[in-house]
C-alpha positions in Angstrom: 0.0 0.0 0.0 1.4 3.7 -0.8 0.5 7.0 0.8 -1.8 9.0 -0.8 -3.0 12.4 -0.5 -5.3 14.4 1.2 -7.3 14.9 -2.0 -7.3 11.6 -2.6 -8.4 10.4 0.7 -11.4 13.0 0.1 -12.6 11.6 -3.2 -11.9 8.0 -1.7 -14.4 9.0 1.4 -17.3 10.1 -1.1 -16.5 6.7 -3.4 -16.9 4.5 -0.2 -19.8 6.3 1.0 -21.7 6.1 -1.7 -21.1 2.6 -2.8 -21.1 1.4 0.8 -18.1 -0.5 1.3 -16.2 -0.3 4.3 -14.5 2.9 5.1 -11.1 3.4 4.1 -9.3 5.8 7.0 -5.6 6.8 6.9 -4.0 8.0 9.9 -1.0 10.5 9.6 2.2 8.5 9.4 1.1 5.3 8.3 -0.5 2.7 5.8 -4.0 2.4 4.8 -5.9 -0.2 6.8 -9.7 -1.0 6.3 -12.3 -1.1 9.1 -15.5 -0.9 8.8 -17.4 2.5 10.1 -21.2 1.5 9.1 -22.8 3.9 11.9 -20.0 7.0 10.8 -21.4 6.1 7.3 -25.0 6.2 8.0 -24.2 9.5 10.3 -22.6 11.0 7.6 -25.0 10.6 4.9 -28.1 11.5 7.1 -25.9 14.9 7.9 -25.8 15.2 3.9 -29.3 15.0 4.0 -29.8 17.2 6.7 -27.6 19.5 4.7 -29.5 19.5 1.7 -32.7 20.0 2.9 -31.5 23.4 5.0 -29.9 24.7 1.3 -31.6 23.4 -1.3 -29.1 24.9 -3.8 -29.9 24.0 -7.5 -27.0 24.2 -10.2 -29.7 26.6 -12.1 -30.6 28.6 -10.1 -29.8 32.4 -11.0 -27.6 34.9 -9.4 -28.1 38.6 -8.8 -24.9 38.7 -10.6 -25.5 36.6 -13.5 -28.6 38.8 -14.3 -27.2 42.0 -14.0 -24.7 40.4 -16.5 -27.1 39.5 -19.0 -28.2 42.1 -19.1 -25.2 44.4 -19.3 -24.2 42.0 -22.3 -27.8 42.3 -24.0 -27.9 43.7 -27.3 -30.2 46.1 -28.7 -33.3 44.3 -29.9 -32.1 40.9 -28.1 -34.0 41.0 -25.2 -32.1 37.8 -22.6 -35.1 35.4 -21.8 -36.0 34.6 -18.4 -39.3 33.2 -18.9 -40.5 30.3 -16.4 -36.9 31.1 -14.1 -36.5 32.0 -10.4 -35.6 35.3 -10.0 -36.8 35.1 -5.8 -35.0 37.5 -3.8 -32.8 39.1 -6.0 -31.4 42.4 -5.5 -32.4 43.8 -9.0 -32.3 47.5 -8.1 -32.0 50.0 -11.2 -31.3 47.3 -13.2 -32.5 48.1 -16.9 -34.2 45.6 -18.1 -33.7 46.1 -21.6 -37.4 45.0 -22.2 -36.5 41.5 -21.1 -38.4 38.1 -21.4 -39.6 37.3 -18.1 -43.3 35.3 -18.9 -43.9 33.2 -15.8 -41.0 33.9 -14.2 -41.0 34.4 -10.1 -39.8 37.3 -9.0 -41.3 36.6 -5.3 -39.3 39.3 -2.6 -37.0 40.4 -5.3 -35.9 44.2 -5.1 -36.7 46.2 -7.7 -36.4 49.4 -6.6 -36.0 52.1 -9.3 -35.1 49.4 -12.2 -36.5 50.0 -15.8 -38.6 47.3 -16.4 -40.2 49.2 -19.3 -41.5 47.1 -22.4 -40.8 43.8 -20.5 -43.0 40.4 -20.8 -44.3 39.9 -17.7 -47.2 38.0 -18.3 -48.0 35.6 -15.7 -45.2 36.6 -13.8 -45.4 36.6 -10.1 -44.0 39.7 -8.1 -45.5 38.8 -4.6 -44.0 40.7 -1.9 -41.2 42.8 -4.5 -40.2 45.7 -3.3 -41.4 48.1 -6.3 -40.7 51.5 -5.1 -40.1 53.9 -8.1 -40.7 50.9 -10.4 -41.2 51.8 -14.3 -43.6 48.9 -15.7 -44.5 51.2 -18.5 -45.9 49.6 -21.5 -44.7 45.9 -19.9 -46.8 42.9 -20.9 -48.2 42.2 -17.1 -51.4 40.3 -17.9 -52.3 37.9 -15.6 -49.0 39.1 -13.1 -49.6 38.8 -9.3 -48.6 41.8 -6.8 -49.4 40.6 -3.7 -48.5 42.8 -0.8 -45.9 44.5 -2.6 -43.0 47.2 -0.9 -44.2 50.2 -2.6 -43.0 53.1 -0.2 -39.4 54.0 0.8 -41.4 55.4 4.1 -44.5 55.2 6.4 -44.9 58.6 4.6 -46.3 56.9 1.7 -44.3 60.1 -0.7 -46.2 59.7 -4.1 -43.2 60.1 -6.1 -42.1 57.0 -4.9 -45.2 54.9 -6.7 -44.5 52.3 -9.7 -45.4 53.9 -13.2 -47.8 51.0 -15.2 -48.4 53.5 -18.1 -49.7 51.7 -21.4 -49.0 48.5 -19.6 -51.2 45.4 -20.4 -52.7 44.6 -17.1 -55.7 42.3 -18.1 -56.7 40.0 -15.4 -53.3 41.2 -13.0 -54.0 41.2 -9.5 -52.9 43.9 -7.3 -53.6 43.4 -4.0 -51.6 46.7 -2.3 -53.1 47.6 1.0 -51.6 51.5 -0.2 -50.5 52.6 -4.1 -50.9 56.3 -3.9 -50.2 58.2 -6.9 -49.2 55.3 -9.0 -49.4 56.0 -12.5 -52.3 54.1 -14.9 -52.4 56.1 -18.0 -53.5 54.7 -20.7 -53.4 51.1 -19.3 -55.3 48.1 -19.8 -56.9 47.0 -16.7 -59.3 44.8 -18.5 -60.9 42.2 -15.4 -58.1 43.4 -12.9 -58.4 43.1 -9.5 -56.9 46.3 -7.1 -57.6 45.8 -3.7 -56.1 45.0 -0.1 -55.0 41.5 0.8 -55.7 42.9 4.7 -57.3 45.0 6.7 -55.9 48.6 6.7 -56.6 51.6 9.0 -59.1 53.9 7.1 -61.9 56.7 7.9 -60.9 56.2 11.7 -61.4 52.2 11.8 -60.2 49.1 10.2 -61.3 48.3 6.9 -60.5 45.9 4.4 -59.9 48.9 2.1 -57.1 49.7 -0.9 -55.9 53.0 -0.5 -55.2 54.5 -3.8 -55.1 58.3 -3.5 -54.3 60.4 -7.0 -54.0 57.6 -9.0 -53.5 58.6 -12.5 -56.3 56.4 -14.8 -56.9 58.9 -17.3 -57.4 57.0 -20.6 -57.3 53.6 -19.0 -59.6 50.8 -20.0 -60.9 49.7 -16.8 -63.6 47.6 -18.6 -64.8 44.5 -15.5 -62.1 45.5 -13.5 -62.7 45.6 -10.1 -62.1 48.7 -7.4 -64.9 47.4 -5.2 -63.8 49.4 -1.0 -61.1 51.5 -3.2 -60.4 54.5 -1.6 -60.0 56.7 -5.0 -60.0 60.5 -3.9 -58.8 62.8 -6.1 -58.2 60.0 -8.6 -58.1 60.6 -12.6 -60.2 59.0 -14.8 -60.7 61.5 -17.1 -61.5 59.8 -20.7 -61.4 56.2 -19.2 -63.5 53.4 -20.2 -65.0 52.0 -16.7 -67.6 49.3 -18.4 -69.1 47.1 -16.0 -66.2 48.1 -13.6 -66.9 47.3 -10.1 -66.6 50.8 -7.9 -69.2 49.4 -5.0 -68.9 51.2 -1.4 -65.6 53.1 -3.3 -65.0 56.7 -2.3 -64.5 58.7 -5.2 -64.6 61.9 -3.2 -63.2 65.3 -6.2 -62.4 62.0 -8.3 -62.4 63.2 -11.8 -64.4 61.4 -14.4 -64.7 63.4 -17.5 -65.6 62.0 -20.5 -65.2 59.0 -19.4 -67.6 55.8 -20.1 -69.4 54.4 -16.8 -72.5 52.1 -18.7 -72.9 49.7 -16.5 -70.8 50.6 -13.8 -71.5 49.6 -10.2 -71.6 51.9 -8.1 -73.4 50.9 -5.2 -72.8 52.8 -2.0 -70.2 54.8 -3.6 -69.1 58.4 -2.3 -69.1 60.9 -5.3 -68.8 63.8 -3.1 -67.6 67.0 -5.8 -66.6 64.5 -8.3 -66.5 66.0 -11.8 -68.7 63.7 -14.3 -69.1 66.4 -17.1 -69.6 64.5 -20.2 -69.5 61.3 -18.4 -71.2 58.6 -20.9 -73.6 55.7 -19.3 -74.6 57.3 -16.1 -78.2 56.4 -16.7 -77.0 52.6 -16.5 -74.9 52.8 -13.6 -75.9 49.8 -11.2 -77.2 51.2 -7.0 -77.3 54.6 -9.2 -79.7 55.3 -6.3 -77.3 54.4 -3.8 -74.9 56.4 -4.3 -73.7 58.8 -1.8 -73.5 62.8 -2.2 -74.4 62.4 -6.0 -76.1 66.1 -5.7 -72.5 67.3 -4.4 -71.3 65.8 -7.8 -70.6 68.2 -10.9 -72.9 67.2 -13.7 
């Protein structure tokens, strides 16, 4: 028998464990001798185990690094793909996108604070608890994407400037369940069957509520056609020239909202606060569902 190494002796450990033989140990000075070391062996290999199940690291799984690679490297036009990959927890911050491919992929608790995500494929993407503070979604592919309790405020102030921008996105059938998304940016959007709403109770009007807080959010031009802002708190929100068809605005305060022009037939607005809301030109008001529910409609400008 000949000495060997201490390499060696470590790929000789994993061989005998695996195949299990009797353990080979080598004791500094001297030969090789074989004993057998069955309860070491089983010890070890249930300590693998134990291992593995505590980090549950897969050879393709992503990187914050190799991302921001990609998509340093990305070309013009050559959007990297991403679709269907784990993206969870990623520090992505002011990353530009470059109008990436990212269909089904998770981006569960990843930071994306301030990154460009402009023009990107989203659809079906989950972005459950992201941290989206100064996010630019404008004109992504978002349809059927998931924001559930998303980070959308640097601060307990809740500073408007820092809302995500969705502008011309495609938000058809997206869910966006934000207990607060003050002054985010809708314009032009298509929020065809989309849900906005809280995912918990919040403190609003002086009591819990199960209410979304979206104060001074921009919808102007927006097709909110089914989409549902049922308990939305919508003060001073823009909806000027949007098309609200059989959206759900039940029990929502729309207290100095602004609806001109826009197209309510078959709204419902049941319960609903219109205190000095403008609805010059508004089109469908006679077919508005709870029409004579609605709270403070003789404060509202006609």
């Amino acid at each position: 028998m000949h000495a060997v190494t201490s390499d060696q002796a470590t790929r000789q450990t994993a061989l005998t464990l695996n195949a299990g033989v009797p353990l080979r140990v080598a004791k500094p000075g001297s030969n090789w001798g074989v004993r057998s070391f069955a309860p070491a062996r089983a010890l070890f290999a249930a300590g693998a185990l134990v291992m593995a199940a505590i980090v549950p690291v897969r050879a393709t799984e992503l990187t914050a690094r190799d991302v921001t690679s990609a998509f340093f490297k990305a070309a013009i036009g050559q959007p990297v793909d991403f679709s269907a990959r784990s993206l969870v927890g990623l520090d992505l911050s002011g990353l530009d996108f470059k109008s990436a491919r990212l269909a089904g992929a998770d981006l569960t608790g990843a930071d994306l604070t301030g990154a460009n995500l402009s023009g990107a494929n989203l659809t079906g993407a989950r972005l459950d608890r992201a941290t989206v503070i100064r996010a630019d979604f404008s004109r992504a592919n978002l349809a059927g994407a998931t924001f559930l309790r998303p980070t959308v405020f640097m601060t307990l102030d809740n500073d408007q400037r820092d809302a995500p921008r969705f502008a011309g996105a495609d938000l058809t059938d997206a869910r966006i369940m934000a207990s607060r998304l003050d002054g985010a940016d809708f314009r032009n959007a298509n929020l065809t069957r989309a849900s906005l709403g809280p995912i918990d109770y919040v403190w609003a009007e002086g009591r819990a509520s199960q209410r979304a807080v979206l104060l001074s959010c921009n919808f102007a031009g927006a097709i909110l056609v089914d989409a549902n802002l049922a308990n939305a708190v919508l003060m001073f929100a823009d909806f000027r020239g949007a098309n609200l068809t059989g959206a759900r605005l039940a029990n929502a305060d729309l207290t100095k909202a602004d609806f001109r022009g826009a197209d309510l037939t078959g709204a419902d607005l049941t319960d609903a606060n219109l205190e000095d809301a403008n609805l010059t030109d508004v089109r469908g008001l006679a077919s508005v569902v709870g029409l004579d529910t609605i709270k403070n409609f003789d404060k509202a400008l006609r």
